[in-house]
mmCIF file of the N, C-alpha and C atoms, coordinates in Angstrom:
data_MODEL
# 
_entry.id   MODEL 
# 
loop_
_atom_site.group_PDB 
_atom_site.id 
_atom_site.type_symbol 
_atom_site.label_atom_id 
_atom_site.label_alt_id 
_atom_site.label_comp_id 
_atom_site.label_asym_id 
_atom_site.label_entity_id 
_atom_site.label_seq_id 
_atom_site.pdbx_PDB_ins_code 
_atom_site.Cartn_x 
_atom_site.Cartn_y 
_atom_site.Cartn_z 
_atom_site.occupancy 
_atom_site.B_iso_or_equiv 
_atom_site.pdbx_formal_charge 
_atom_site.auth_seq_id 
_atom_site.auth_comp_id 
_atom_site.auth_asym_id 
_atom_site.auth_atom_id 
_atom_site.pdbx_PDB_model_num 
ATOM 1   N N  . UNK A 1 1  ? 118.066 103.310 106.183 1.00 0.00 ? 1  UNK A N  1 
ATOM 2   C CA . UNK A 1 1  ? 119.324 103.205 105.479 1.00 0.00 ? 1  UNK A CA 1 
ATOM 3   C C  . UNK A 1 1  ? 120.067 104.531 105.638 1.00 0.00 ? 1  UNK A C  1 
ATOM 4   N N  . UNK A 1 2  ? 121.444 104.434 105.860 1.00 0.00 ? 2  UNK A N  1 
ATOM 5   C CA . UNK A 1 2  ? 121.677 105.845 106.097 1.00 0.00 ? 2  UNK A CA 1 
ATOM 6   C C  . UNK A 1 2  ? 122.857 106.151 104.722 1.00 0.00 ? 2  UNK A C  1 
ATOM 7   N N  . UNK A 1 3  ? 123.076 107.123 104.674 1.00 0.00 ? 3  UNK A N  1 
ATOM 8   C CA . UNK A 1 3  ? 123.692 107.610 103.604 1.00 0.00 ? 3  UNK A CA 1 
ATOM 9   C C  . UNK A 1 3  ? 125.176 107.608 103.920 1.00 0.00 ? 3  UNK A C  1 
ATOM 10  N N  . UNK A 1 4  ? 125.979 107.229 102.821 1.00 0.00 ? 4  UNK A N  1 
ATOM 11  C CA . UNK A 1 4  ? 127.489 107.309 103.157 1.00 0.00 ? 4  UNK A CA 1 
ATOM 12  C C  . UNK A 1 4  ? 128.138 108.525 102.301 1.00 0.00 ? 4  UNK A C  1 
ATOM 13  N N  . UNK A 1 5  ? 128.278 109.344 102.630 1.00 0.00 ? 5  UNK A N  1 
ATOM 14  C CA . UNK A 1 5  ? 128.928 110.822 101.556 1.00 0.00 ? 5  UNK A CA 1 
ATOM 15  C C  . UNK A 1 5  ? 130.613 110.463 101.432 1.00 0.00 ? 5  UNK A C  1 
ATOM 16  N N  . UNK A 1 6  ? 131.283 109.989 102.030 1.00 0.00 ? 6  UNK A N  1 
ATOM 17  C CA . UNK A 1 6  ? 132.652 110.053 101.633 1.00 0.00 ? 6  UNK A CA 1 
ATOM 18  C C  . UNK A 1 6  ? 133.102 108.566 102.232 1.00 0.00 ? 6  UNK A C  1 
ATOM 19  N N  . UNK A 1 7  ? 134.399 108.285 101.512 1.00 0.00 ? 7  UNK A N  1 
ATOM 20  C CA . UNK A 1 7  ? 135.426 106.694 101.793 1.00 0.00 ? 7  UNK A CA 1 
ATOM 21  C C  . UNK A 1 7  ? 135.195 106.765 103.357 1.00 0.00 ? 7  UNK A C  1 
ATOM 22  N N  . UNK A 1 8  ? 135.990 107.909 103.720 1.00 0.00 ? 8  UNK A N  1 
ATOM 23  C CA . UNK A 1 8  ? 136.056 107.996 105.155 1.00 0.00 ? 8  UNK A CA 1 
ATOM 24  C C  . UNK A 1 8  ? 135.228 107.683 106.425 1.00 0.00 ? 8  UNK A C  1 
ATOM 25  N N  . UNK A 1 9  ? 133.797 107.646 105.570 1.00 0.00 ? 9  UNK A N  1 
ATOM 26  C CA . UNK A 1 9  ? 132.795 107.577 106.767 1.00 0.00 ? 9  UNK A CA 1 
ATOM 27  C C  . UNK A 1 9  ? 132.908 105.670 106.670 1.00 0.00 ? 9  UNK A C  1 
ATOM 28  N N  . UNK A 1 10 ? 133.593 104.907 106.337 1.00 0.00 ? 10 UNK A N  1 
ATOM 29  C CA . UNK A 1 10 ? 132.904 103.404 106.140 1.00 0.00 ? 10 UNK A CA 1 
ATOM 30  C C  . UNK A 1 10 ? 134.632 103.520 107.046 1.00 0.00 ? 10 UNK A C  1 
ATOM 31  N N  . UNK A 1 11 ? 133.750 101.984 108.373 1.00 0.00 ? 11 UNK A N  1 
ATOM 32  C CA . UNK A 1 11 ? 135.146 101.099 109.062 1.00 0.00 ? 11 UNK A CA 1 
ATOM 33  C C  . UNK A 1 11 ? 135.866 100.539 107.683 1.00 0.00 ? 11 UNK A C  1 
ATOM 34  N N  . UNK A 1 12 ? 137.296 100.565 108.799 1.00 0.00 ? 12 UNK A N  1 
ATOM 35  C CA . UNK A 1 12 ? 138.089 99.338  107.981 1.00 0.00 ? 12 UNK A CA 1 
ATOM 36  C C  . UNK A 1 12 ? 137.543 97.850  107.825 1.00 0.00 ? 12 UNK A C  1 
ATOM 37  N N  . UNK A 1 13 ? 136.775 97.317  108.478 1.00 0.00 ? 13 UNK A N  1 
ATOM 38  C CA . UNK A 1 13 ? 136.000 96.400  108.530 1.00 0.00 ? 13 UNK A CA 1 
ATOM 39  C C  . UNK A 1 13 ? 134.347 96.394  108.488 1.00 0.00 ? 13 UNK A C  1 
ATOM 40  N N  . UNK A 1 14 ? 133.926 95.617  107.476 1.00 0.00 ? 14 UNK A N  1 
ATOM 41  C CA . UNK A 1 14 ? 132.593 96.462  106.879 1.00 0.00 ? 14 UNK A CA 1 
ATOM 42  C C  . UNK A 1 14 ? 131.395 95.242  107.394 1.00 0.00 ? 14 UNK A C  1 
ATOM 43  N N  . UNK A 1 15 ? 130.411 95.559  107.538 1.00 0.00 ? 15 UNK A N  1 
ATOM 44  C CA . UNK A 1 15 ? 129.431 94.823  107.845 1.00 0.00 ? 15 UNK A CA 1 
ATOM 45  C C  . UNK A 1 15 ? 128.418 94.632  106.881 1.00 0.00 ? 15 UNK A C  1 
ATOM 46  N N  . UNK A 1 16 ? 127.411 93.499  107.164 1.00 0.00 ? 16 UNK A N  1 
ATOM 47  C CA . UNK A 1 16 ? 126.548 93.900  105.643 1.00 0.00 ? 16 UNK A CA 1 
ATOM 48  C C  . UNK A 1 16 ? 125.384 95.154  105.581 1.00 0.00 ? 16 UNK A C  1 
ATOM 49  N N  . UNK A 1 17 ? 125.589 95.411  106.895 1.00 0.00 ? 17 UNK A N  1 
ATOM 50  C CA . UNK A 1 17 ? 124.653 96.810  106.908 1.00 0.00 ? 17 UNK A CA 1 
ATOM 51  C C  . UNK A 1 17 ? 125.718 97.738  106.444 1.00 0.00 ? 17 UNK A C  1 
ATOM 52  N N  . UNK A 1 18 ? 126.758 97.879  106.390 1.00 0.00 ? 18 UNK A N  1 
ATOM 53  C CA . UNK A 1 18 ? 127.267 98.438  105.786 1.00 0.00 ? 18 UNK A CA 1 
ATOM 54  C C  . UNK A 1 18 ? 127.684 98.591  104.256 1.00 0.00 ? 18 UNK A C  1 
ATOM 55  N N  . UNK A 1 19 ? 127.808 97.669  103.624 1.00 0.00 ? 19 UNK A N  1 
ATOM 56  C CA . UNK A 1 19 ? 127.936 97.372  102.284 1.00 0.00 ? 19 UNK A CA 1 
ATOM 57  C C  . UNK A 1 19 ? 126.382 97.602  101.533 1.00 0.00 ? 19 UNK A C  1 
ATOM 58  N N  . UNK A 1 20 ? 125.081 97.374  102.837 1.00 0.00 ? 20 UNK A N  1 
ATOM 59  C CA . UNK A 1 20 ? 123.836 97.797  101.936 1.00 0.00 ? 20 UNK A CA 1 
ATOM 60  C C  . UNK A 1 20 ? 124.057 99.168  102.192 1.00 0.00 ? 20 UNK A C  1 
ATOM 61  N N  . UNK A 1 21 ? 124.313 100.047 103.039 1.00 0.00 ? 21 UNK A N  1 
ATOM 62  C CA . UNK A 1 21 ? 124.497 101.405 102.890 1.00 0.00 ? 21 UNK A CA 1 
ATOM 63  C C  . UNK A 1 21 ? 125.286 102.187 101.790 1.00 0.00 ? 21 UNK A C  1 
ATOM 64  N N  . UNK A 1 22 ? 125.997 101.544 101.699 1.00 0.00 ? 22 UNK A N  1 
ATOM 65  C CA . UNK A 1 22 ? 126.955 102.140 100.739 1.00 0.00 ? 22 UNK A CA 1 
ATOM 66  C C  . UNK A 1 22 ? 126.746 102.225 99.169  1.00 0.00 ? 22 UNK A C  1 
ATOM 67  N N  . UNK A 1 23 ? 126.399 100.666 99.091  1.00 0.00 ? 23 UNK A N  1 
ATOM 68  C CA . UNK A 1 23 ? 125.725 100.360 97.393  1.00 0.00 ? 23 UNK A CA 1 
ATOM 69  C C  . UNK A 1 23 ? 124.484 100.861 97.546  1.00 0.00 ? 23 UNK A C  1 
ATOM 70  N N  . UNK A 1 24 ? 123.482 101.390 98.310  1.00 0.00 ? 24 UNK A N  1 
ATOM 71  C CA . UNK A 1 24 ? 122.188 101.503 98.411  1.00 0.00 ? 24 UNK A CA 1 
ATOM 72  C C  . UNK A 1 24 ? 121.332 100.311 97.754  1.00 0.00 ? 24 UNK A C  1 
ATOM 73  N N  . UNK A 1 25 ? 121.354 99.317  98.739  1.00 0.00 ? 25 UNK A N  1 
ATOM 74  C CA . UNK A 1 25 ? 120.402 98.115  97.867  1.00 0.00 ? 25 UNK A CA 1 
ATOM 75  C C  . UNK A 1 25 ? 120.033 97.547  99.558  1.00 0.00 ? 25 UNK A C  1 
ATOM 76  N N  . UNK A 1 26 ? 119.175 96.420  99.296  1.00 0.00 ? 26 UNK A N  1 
ATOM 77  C CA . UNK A 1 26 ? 118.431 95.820  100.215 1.00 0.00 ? 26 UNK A CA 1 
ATOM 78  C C  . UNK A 1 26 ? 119.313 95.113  101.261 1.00 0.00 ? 26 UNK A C  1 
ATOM 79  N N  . UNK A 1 27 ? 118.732 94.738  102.304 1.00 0.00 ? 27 UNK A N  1 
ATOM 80  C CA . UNK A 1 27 ? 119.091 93.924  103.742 1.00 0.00 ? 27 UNK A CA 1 
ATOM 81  C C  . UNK A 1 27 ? 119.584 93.006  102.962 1.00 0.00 ? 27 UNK A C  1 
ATOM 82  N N  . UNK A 1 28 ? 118.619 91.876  102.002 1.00 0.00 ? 28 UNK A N  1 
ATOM 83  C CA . UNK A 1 28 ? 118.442 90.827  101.753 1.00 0.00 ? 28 UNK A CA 1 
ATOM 84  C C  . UNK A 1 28 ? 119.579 90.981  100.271 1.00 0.00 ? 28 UNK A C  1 
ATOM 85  N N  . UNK A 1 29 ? 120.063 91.710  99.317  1.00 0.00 ? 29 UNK A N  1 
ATOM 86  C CA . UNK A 1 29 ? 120.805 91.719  98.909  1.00 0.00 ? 29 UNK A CA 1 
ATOM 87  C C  . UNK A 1 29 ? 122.235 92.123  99.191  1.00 0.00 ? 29 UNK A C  1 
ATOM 88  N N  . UNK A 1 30 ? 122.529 92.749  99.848  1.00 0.00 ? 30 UNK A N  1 
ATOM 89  C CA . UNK A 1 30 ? 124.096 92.867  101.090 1.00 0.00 ? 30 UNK A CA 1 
ATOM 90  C C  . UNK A 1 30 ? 123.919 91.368  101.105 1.00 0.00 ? 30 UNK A C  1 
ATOM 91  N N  . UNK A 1 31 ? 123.542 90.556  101.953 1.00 0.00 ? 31 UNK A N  1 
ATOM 92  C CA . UNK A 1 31 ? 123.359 89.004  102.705 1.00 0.00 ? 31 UNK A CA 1 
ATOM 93  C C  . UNK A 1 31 ? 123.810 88.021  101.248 1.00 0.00 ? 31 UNK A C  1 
ATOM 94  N N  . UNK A 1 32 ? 123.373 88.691  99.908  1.00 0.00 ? 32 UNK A N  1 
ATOM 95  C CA . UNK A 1 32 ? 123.470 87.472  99.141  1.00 0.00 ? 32 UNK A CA 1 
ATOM 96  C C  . UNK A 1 32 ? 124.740 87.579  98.645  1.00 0.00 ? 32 UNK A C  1 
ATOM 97  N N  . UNK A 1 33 ? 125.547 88.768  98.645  1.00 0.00 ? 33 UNK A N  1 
ATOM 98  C CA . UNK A 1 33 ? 126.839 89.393  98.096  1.00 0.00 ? 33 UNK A CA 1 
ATOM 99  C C  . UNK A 1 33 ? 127.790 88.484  98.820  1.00 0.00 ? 33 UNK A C  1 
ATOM 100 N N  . UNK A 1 34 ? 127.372 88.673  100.200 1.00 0.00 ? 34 UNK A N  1 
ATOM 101 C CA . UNK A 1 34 ? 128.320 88.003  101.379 1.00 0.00 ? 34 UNK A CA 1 
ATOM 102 C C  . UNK A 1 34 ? 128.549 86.056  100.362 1.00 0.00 ? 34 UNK A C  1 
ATOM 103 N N  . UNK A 1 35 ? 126.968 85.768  100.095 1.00 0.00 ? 35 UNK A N  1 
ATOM 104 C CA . UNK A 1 35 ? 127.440 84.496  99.840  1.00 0.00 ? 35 UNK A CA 1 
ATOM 105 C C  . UNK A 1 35 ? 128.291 84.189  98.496  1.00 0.00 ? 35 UNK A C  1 
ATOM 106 N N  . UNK A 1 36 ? 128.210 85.478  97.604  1.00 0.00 ? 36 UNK A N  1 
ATOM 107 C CA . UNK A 1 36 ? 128.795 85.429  96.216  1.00 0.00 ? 36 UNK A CA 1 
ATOM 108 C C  . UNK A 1 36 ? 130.003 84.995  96.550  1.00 0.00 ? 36 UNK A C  1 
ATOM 109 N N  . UNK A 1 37 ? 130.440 83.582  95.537  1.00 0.00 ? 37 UNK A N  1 
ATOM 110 C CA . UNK A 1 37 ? 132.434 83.184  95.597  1.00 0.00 ? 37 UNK A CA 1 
ATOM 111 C C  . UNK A 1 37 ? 133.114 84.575  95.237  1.00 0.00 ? 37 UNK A C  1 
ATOM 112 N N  . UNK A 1 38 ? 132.924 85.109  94.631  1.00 0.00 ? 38 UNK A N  1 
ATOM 113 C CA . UNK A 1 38 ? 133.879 86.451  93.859  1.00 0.00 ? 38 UNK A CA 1 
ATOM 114 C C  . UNK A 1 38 ? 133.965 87.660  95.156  1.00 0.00 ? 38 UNK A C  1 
ATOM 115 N N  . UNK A 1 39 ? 132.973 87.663  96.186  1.00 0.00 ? 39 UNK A N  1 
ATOM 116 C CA . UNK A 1 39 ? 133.191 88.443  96.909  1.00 0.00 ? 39 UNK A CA 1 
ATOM 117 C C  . UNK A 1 39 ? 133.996 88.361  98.117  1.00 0.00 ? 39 UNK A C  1 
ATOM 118 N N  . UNK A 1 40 ? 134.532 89.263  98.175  1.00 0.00 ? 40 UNK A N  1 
ATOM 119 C CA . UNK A 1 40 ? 136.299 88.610  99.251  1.00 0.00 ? 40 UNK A CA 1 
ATOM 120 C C  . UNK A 1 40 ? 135.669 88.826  100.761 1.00 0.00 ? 40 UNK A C  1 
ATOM 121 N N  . UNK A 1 41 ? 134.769 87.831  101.625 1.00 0.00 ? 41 UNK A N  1 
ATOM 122 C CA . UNK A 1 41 ? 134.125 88.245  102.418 1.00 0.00 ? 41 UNK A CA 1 
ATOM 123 C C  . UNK A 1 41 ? 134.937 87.173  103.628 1.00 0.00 ? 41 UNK A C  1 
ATOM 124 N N  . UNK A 1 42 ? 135.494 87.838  104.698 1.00 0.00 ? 42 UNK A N  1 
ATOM 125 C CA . UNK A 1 42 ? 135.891 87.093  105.656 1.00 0.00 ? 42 UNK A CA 1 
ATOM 126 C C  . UNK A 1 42 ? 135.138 86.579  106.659 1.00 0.00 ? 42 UNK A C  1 
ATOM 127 N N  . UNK A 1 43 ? 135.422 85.833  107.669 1.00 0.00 ? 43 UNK A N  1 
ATOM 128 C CA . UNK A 1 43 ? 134.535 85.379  108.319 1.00 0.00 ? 43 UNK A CA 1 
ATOM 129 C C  . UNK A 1 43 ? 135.238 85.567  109.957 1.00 0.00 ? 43 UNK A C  1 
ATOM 130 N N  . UNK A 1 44 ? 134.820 86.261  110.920 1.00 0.00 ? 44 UNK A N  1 
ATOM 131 C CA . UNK A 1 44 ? 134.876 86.736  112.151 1.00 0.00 ? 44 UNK A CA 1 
ATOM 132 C C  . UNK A 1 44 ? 134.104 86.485  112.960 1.00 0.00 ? 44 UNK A C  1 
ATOM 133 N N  . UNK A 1 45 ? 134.587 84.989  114.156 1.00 0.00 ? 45 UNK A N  1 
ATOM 134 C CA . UNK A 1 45 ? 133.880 84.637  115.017 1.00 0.00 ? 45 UNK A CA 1 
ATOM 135 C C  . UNK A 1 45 ? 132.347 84.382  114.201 1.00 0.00 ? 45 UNK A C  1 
ATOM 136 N N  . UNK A 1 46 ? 132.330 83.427  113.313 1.00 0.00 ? 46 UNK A N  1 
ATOM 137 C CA . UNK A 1 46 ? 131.159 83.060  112.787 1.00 0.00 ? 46 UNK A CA 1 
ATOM 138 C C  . UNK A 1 46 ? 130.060 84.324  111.892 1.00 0.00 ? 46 UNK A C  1 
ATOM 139 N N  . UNK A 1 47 ? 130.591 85.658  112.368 1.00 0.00 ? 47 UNK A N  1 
ATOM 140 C CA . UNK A 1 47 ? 130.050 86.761  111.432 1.00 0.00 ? 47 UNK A CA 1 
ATOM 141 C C  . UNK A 1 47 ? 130.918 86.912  110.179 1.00 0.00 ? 47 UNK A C  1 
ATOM 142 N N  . UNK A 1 48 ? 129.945 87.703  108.987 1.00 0.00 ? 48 UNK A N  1 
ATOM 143 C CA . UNK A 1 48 ? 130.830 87.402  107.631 1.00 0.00 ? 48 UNK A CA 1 
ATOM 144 C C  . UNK A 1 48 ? 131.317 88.939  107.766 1.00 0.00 ? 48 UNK A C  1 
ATOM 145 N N  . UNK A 1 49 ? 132.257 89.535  107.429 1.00 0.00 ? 49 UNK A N  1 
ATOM 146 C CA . UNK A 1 49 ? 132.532 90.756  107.423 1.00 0.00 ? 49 UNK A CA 1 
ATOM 147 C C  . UNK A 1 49 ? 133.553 90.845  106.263 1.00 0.00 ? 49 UNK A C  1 
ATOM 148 N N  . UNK A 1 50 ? 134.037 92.209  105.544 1.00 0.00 ? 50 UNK A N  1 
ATOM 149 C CA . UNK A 1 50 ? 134.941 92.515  104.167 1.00 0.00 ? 50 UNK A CA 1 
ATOM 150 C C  . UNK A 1 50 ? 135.435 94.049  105.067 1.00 0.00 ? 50 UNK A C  1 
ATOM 151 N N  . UNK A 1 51 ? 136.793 93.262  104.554 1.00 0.00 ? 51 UNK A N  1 
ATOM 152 C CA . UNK A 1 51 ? 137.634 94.833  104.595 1.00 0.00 ? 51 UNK A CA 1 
ATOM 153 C C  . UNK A 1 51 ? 137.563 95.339  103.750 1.00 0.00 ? 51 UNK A C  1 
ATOM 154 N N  . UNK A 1 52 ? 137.373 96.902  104.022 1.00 0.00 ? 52 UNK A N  1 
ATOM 155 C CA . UNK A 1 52 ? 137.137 98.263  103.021 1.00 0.00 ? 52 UNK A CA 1 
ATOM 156 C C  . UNK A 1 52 ? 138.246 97.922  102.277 1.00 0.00 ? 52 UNK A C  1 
ATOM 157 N N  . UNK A 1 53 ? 139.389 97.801  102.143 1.00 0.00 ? 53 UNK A N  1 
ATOM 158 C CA . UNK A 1 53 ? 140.068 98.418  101.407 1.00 0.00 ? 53 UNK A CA 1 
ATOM 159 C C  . UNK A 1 53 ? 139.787 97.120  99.761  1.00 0.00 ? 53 UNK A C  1 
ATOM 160 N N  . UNK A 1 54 ? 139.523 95.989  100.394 1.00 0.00 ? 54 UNK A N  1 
ATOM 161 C CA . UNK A 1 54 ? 138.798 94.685  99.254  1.00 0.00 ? 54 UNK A CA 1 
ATOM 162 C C  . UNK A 1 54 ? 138.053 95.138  98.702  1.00 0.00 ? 54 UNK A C  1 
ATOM 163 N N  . UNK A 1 55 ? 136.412 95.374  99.858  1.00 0.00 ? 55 UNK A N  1 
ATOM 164 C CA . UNK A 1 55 ? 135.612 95.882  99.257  1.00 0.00 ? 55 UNK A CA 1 
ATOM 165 C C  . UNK A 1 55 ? 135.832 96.835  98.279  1.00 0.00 ? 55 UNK A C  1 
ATOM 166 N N  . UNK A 1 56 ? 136.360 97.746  98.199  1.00 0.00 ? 56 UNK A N  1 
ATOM 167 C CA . UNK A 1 56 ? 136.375 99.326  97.299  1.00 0.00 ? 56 UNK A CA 1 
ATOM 168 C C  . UNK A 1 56 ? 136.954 98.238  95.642  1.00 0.00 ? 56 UNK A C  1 
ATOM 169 N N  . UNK A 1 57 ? 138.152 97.693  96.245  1.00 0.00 ? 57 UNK A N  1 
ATOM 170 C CA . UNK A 1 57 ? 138.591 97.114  94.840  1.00 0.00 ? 57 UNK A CA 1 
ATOM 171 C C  . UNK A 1 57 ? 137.456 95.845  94.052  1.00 0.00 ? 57 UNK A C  1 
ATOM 172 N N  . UNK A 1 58 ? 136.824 95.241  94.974  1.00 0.00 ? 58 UNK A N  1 
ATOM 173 C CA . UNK A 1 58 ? 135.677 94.865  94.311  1.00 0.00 ? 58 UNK A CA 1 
ATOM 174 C C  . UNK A 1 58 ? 134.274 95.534  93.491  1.00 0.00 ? 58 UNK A C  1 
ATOM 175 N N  . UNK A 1 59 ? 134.129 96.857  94.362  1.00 0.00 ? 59 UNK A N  1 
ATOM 176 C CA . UNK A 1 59 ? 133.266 97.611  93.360  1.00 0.00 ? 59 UNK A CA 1 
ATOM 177 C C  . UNK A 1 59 ? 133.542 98.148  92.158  1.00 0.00 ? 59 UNK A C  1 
ATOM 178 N N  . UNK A 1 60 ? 135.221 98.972  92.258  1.00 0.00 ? 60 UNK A N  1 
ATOM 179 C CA . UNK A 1 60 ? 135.866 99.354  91.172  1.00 0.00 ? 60 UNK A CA 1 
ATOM 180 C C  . UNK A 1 60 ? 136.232 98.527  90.374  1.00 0.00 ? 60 UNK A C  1 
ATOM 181 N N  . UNK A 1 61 ? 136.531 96.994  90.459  1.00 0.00 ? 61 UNK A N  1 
ATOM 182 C CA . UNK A 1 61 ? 136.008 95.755  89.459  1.00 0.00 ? 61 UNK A CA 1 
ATOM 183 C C  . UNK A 1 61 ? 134.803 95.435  88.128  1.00 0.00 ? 61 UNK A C  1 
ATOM 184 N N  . UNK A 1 62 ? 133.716 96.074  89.498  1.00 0.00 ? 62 UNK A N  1 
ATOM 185 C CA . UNK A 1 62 ? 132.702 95.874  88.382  1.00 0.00 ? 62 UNK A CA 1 
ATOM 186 C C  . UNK A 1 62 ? 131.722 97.293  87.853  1.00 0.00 ? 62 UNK A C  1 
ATOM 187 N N  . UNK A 1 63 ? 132.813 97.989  87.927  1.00 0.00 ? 63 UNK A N  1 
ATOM 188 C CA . UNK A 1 63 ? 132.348 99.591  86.880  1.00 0.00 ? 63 UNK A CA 1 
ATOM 189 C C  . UNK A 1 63 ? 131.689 98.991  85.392  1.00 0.00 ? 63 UNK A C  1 
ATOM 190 N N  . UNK A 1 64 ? 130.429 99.975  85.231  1.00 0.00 ? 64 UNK A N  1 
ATOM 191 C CA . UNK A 1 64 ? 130.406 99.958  84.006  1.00 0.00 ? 64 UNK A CA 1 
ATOM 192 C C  . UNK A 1 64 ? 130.511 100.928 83.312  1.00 0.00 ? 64 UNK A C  1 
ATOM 193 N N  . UNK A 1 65 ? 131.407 100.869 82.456  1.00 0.00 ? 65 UNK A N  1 
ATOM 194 C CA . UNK A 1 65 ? 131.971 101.633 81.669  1.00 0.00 ? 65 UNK A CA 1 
ATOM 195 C C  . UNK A 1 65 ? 131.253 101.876 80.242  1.00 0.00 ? 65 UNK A C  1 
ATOM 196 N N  . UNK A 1 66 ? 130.503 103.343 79.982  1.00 0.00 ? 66 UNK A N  1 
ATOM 197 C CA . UNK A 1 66 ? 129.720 104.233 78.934  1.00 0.00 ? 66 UNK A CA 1 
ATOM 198 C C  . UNK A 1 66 ? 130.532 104.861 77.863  1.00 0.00 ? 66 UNK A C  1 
ATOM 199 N N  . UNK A 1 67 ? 130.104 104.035 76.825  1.00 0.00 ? 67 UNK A N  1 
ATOM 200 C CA . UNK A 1 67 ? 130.549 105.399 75.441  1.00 0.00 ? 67 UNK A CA 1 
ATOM 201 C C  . UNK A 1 67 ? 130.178 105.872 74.959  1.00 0.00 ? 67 UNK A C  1 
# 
């Protein structure tokens, strides 16, 4: 798994090895995100892929917020 330090290092078009890099979670959980309805995941020549700029607003969606 490799580490993502800044926005900049992720394509405009994200893969699910990419989305497990980023959230740091499993092969097999990236894959199930892709199938989640809520996740804005496009589909390219039969591969599922999410544009960064979705993706980001989907993570910042589900912040949890500490008081």
């Amino acid at each position: 798994m490799r580490t993502i330090n800044n926005l900049e290092q992720l394509p405009s078009i994200l893969t699910a090895k990419d989305v497990q890099d980023f959230l740091q979670i499993s092969k097999s959980r990236a894959y199930e995100l892709f199938k989640e309805e809520s996740f804005p995941a496009i589909v390219i020549g039969g591969n599922k892929r999410v544009y960064r700029d979705e993706f980001l607003e989907w993570v910042d969606t589900r912040k949890i917020i500490n008081n």
